[in-house]
C-alpha positions in Angstrom: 21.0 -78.9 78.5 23.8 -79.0 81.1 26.3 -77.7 78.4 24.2 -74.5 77.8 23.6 -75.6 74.2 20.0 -75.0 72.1 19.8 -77.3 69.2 17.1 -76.1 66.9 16.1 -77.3 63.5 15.5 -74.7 60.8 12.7 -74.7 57.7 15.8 -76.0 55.7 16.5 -78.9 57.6 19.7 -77.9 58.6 20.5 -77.9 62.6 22.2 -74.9 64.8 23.1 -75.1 68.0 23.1 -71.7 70.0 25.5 -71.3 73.2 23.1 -69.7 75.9 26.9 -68.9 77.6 28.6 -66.9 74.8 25.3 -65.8 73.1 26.7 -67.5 69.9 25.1 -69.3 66.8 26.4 -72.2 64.7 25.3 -74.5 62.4 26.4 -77.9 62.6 26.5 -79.4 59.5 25.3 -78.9 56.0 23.7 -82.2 56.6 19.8 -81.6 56.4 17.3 -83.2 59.2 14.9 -84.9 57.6 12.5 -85.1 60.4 12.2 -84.2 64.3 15.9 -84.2 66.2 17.2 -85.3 69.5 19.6 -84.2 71.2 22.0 -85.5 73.9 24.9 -82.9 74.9 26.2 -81.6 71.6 24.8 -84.4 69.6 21.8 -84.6 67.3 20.4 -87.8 66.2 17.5 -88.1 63.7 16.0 -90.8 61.2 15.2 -90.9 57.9 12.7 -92.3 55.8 14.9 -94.5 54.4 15.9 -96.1 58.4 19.1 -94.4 58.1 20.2 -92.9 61.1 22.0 -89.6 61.4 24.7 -88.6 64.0 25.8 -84.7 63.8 28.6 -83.3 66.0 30.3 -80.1 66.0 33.7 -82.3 64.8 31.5 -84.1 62.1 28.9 -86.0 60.7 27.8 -90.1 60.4 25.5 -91.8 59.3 25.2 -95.6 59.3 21.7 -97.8 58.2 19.4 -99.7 60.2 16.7 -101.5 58.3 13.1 -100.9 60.1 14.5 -98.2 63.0 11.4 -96.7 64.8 13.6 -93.9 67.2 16.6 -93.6 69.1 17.0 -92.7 72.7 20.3 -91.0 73.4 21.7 -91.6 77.4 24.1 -89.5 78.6 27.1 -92.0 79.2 27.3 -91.5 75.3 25.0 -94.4 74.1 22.6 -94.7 71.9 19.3 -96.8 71.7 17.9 -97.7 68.2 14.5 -98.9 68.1 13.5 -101.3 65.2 10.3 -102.9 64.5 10.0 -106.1 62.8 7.4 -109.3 63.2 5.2 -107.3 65.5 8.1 -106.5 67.8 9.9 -104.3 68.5 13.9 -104.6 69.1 15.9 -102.3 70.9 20.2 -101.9 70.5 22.4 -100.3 72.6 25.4 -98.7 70.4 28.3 -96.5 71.1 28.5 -94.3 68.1 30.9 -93.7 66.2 31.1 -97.5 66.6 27.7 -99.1 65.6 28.0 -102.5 66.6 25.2 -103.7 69.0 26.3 -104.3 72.8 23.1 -105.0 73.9 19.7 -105.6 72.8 16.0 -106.8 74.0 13.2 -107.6 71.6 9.9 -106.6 73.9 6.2 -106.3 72.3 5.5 -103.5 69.9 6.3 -100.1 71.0 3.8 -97.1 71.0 6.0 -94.4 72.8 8.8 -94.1 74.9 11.0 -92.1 77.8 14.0 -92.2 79.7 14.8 -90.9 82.9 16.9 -88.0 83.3 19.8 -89.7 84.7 19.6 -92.0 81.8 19.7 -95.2 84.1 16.3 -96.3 82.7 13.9 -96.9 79.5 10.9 -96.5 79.9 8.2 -97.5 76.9 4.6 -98.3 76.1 3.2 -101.3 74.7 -0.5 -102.7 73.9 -0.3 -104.3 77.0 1.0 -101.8 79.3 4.1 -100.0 80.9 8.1 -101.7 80.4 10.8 -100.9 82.5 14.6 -101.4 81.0 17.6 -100.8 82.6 20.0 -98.8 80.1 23.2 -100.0 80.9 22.6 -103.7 79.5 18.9 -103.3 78.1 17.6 -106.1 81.4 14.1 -105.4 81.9 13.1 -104.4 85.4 9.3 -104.4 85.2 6.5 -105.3 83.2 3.0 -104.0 84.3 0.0 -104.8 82.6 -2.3 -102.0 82.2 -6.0 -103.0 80.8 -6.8 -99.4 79.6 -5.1 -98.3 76.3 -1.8 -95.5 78.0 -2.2 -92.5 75.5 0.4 -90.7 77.4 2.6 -90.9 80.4 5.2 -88.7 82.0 8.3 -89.0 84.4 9.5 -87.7 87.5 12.9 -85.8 87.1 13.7 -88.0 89.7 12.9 -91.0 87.8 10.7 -92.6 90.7 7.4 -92.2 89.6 5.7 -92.9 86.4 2.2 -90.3 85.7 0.0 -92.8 82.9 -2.5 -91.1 81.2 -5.4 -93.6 79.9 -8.5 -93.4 78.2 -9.9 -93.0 81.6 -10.5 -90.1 83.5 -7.6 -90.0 85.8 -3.9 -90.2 86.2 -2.1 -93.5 87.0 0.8 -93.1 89.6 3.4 -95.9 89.1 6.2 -96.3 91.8 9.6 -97.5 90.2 10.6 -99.3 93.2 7.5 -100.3 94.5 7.2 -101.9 90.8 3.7 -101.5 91.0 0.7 -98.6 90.9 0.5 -96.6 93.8 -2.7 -94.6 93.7 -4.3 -91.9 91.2 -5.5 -88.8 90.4 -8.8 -88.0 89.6 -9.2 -85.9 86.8 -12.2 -83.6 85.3 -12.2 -85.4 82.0 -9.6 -87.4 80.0 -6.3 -85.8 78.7 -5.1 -86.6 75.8 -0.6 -85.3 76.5 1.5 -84.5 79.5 4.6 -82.5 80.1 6.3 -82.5 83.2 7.9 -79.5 85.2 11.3 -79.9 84.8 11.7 -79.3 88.9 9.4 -81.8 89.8 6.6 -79.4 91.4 3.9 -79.6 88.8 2.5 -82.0 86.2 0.8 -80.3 82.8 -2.4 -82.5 81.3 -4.1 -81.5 78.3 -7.8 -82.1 78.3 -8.5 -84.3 75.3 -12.1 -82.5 74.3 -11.2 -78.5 75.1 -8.6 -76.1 75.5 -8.1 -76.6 79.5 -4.9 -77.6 80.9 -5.2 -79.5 84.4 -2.3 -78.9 87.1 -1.0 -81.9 88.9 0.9 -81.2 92.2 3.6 -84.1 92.4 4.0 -83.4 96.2 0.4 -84.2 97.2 -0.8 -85.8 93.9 -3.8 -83.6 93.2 -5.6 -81.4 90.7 -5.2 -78.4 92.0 -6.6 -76.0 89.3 -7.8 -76.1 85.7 -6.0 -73.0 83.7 -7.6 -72.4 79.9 -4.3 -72.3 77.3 -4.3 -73.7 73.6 -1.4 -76.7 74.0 1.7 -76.0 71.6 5.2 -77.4 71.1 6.4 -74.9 73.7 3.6 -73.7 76.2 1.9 -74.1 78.3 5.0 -75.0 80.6 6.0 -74.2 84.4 8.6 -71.7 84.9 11.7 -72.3 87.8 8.9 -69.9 90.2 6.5 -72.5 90.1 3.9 -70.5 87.7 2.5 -71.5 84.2 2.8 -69.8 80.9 0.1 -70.5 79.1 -1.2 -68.9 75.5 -3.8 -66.4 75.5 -4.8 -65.5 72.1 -1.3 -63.9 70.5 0.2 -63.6 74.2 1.9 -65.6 76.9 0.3 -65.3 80.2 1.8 -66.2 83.3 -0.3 -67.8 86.1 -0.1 -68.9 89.6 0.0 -73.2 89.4 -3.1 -73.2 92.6 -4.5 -69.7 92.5 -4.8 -69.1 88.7 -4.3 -65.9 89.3 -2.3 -63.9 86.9 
């Protein structure tokens, strides 16, 4: 992240971070992780099973319980949003740890998966019924489109102005934030079943549901423009800063021209 911080969980549970600047290692906290962490600057958040919800910091460790709590969305004014699910709904808090009383909330329909945008201004999730927009700073919702196809997966812009919606349908979605409404597609080979953005904005990563192909998405023109054969992991394929892809070839990383495919 902007700090030059890695935060990685280890088979224990426990949580380092590792300062890509002074090439040092620490661990946080002898607090375990029960399940997957996020992280915002130097914190980590995480869940567990019993809704409690974990805070660790270099300075220290909290912990405080929320009955039901789905996730929570860290923003980088220092926030955090808690997602809780009761009565078919779902209801999301905005909280200021350490202090955990709720400043905001919104109770939307049932939510499947969500995203924010890298300047944190907006939240964006997925519901049976289509694609929410909420505005971070006092949980307002900006937009609610109906989509009639179930979203399996959806991806932002670094930018935050476009939305990529991946459906049961063979093709990409392109929602405009401001327009506040679709704006066009892209036709695919076959459906995808993930999605993982380049972090620049150049290229957009689709995993095809059925084989090990990995369409590329130009953002620019909004167009396949090649089909590149890589198993799909936690870390690859991605798009490096020179606008190529890593992708997995058997016990090795490969990396390929985004158009060209060549290697």
């Amino acid at each position: 992240d902007f700090l030059g911080l890695l935060m990685l969980r280890e088979p224990s549970g426990h949580v380092s971070s590792v300062d890509l600047r002074l090439g040092t290692v620490s661990r946080l906290a002898e607090e375990r992780i029960p399940t997957t962490l996020v992280s915002e600057g130097s914190s980590v958040f995480s869940i567990d099973s019993s809704g409690r919800v974990l805070r660790l910091t270099p300075s220290g460790t909290m912990s405080w319980t929320m009955p039901g709590t789905s996730g929570v969305v860290p923003t980088p004014d220092g926030s955090l949003l808690v997602l809780t699910t009761a009565d078919g709904r779902s209801h999301i808090r905005r909280v200021v740890p350490p202090e955990t009383r709720t400043l905001d909330s919104a109770t939307i329909a049932t939510v499947r998966l969500t995203s924010r945008t890298l300047a944190g201004d907006r939240l964006w999730a997925v519901t049976d019924a289509g694609l929410v927009s909420l505005r971070t700073r006092d949980l307002s919702q900006a937009f609610d489109l109906r989509i009639r196809d179930s979203i399996v997966a959806f991806a932002l812009t670094p930018s935050g102005d476009r939305v990529f919606v991946a459906t049961d349908e063979d093709e990409l979605r392109i929602v405009d934030r401001y327009a506040e409404a679709e704006r066009g597609s892209v036709d695919l080979p076959g459906r995808v079943s993930d999605l993982r953005m380049d972090p620049d904005g150049h290229y957009l990563l689709a995993k095809a549901a059925d084989t090990d192909s990995v369409y590329v998405i130009s953002i620019g023109t909004a167009r396949l423009v090649s089909t590149l054969g890589s198993a799909w992991r936690a870390d690859l394929p991605l798009v490096t800063p020179g606008g190529r892809v890593l992708v997995v070839a058997g016990d090795d990383a490969v990396l390929l021209d985004a158009e060209s495919s060549r290697e």
